[in-house]
C-alpha positions in Angstrom: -6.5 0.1 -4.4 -7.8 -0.4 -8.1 -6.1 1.3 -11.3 -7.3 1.6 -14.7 -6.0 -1.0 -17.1 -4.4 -0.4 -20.4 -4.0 -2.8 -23.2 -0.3 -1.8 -23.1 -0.1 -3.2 -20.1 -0.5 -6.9 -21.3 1.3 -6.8 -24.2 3.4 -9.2 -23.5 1.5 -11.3 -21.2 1.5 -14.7 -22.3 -2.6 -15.2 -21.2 -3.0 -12.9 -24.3 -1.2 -13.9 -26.8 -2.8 -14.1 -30.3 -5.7 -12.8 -29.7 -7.2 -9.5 -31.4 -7.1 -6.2 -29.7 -11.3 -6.7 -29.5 -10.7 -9.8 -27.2 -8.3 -8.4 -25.2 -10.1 -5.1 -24.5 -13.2 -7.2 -23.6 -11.2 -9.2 -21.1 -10.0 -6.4 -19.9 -12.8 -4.5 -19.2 -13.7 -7.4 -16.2 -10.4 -7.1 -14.8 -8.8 -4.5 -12.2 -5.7 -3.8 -11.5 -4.0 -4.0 -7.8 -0.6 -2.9 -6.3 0.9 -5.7 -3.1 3.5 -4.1 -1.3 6.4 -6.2 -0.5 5.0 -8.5 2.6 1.6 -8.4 1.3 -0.9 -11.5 1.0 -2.4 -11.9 -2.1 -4.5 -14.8 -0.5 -4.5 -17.5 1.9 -4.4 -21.0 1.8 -7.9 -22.4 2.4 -9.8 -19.1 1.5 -12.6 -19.0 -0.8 -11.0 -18.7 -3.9 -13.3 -15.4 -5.3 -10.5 -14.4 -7.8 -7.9 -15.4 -10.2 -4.9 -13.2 -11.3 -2.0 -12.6 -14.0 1.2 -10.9 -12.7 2.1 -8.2 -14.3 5.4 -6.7 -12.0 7.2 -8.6 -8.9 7.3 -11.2 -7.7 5.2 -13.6 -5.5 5.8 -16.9 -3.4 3.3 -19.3 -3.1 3.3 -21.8 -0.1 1.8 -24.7 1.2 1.2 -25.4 4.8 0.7 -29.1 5.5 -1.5 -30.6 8.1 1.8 -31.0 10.4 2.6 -27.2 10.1 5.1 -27.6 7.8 5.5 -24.9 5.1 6.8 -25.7 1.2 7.5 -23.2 -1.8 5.6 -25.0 -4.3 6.3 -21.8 -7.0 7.5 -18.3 -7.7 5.1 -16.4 -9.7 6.9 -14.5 -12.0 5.7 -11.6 -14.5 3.4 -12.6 -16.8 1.9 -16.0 -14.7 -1.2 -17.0 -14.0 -1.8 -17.6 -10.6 -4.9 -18.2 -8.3 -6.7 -20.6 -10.8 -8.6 -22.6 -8.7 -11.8 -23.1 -10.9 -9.3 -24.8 -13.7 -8.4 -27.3 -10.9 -12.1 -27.8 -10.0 -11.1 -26.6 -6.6 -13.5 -23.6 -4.4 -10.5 -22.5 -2.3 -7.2 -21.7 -2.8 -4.7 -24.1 -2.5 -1.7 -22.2 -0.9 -0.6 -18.6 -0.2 0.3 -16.0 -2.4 2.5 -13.5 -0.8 4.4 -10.9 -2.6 8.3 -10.9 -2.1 8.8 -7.2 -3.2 6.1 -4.4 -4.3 3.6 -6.5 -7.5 1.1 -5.3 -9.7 -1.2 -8.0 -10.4 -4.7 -7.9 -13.0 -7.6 -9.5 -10.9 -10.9 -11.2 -12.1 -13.7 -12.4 -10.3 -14.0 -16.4 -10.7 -17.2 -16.1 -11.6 -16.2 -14.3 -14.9 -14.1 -18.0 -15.3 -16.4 -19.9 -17.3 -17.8 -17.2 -19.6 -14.0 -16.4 -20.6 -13.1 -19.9 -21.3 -16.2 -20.4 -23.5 -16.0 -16.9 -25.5 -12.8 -16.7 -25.7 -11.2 -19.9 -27.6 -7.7 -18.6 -27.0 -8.0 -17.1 -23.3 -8.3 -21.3 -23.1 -6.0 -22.4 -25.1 -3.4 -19.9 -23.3 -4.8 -21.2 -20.1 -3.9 -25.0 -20.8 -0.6 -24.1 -21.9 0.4 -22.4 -18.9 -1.2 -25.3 -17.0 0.7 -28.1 -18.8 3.8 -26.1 -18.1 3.4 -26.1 -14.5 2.1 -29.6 -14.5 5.6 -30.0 -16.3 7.8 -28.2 -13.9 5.6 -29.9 -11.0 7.0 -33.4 -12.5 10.6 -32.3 -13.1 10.4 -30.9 -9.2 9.1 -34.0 -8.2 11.5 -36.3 -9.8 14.4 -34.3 -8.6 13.1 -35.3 -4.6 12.9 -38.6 -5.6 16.4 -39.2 -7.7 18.8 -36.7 -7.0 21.3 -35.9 -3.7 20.5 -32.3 -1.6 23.2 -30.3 -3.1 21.9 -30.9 -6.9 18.3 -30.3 -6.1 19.9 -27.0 -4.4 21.8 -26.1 -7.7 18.5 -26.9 -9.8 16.6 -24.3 -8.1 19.0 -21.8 -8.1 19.3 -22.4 -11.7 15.6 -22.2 -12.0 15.3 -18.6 -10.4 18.4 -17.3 -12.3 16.3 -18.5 -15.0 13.1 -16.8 -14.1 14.1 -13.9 -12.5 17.7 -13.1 -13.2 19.5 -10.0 -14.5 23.0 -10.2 -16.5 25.8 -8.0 -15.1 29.8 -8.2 -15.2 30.5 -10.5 -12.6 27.5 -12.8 -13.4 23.6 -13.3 -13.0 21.9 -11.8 -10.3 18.6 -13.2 -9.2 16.9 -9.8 -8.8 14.2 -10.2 -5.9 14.6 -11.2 -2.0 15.9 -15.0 -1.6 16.7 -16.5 1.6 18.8 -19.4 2.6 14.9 -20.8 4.2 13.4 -20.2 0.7 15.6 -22.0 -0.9 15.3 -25.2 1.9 11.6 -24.9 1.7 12.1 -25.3 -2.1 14.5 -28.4 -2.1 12.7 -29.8 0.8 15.9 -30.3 3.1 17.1 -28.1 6.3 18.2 -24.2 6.5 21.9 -26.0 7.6 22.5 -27.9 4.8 21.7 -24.5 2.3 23.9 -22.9 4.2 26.5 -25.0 4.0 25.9 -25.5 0.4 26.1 -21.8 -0.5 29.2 -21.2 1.8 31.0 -24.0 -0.3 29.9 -22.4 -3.3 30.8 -18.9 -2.3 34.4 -20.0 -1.6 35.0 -21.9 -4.9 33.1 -18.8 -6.7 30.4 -20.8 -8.2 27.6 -17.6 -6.2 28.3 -14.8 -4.5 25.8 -13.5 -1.3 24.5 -10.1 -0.6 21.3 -8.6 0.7 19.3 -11.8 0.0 19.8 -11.6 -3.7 22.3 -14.3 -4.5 24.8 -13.7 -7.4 25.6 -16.8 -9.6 28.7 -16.2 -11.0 29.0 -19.8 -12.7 26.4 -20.5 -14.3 28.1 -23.4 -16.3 29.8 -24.8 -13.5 26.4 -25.0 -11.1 24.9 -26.5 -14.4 27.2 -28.8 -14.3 26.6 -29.7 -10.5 23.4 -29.5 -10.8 23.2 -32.5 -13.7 25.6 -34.5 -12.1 28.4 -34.0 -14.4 30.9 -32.6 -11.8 31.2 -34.1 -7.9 29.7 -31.6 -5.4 31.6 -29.1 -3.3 30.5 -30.0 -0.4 
């Protein structure tokens, strides 16, 4: 269901930053806004993509189904990201799903409004590439993790990651604030829903994270730093 969009809403959207109130309201007034409950698909991998998207609340996962059937978290699309981009990487379809862990808010533009904002709208592209080369970024330090580093610090890397991105400070710790499961987190480090499990159960008993209701506690952030760059033998 659409909603009316307010220029309040994307204050602090990073897709807007420094540009006049005049360029955001004419941006704006292409886009609509849509509410994904938790469970919902955004899109599909392989679908025409006709849209692109800036979060604005939530949070979504986006997968990738190889040709064998096996499924990947490629990324979590946190408030504020761009997602759905597929004319800025040349591409007609989608290249994974989008599917919203718990209930999102998301602006929505037609693609075909792509090329008329990147060419009126100097900064709507020089926002764009920076979120881009970011991604590109985290894409490489993802990659190299796979290539160089044992299972339990790739584990502690992306826990650190969505502490980062999506965690709130309380007493005891940091608590990644949206639905995480022990499969998320294999599909992430590309190893086995076993080996997370044992993992977090080693961690749990030395009190490096805590488990509850599929939002993980980290109540060491230092120390699972520390694991996670190598500088302290695993617990496994």
């Amino acid at each position: 269901m659409a909603m009316t969009v307010h220029r309040s809403l994307v204050a602090a959207v990073p897709m807007f930053a420094g540009m006049s109130e005049a360029e955001q309201d004419d941006i704006l007034a292409r886009a609509s806004s849509r509410h994904y409950a938790g469970g919902t698909v955004v899109f599909e991998q392989g679908m025409l993509a006709e849209n692109f998207y800036v979060l604005l609340s939530g949070r979504l996962r986006v997968t990738q189904t190889t040709a064998e059937g096996q499924q990947t978290i490629v990324r979590m699309v946190n408030p504020g990201d761009l997602f759905g981009i597929a004319r800025a990487l040349r591409r007609t379809d989608y290249p994974g799903t989008a599917l919203a862990v718990i209930d999102s808010v998301a602006l929505q533009w037609p693609m075909t409004d792509w090329d008329s904002l990147v060419e009126g709208h100097p900064r709507f592209l020089a926002n764009t590439m920076l979120a881009m080369g970011q991604r590109l970024q985290e894409a490489h330090t993802r990659l190299q993790e796979f290539s160089t580093e044992e299972v339990e610090r790739r584990v502690a890397h992306a826990v650190l990651r969505l502490a980062n991105q999506g965690g709130r400070k309380e007493a005891d710790g940091i608590r990644i604030d949206f639905p995480i499961s022990k499969q998320d987190i294999a599909e992430m480090t590309g190893t086995t829903l076993h080996t997370v499990s044992r993992i977090l159960t080693a961690w749990e008993k030395a009190g490096v994270v805590e488990g509850g209701r599929q939002k993980l506690l980290v109540r060491e952030p230092h120390r699972l730093f520390l694991i996670a760059e190598g500088n302290q033998p695993g617990l496994l």
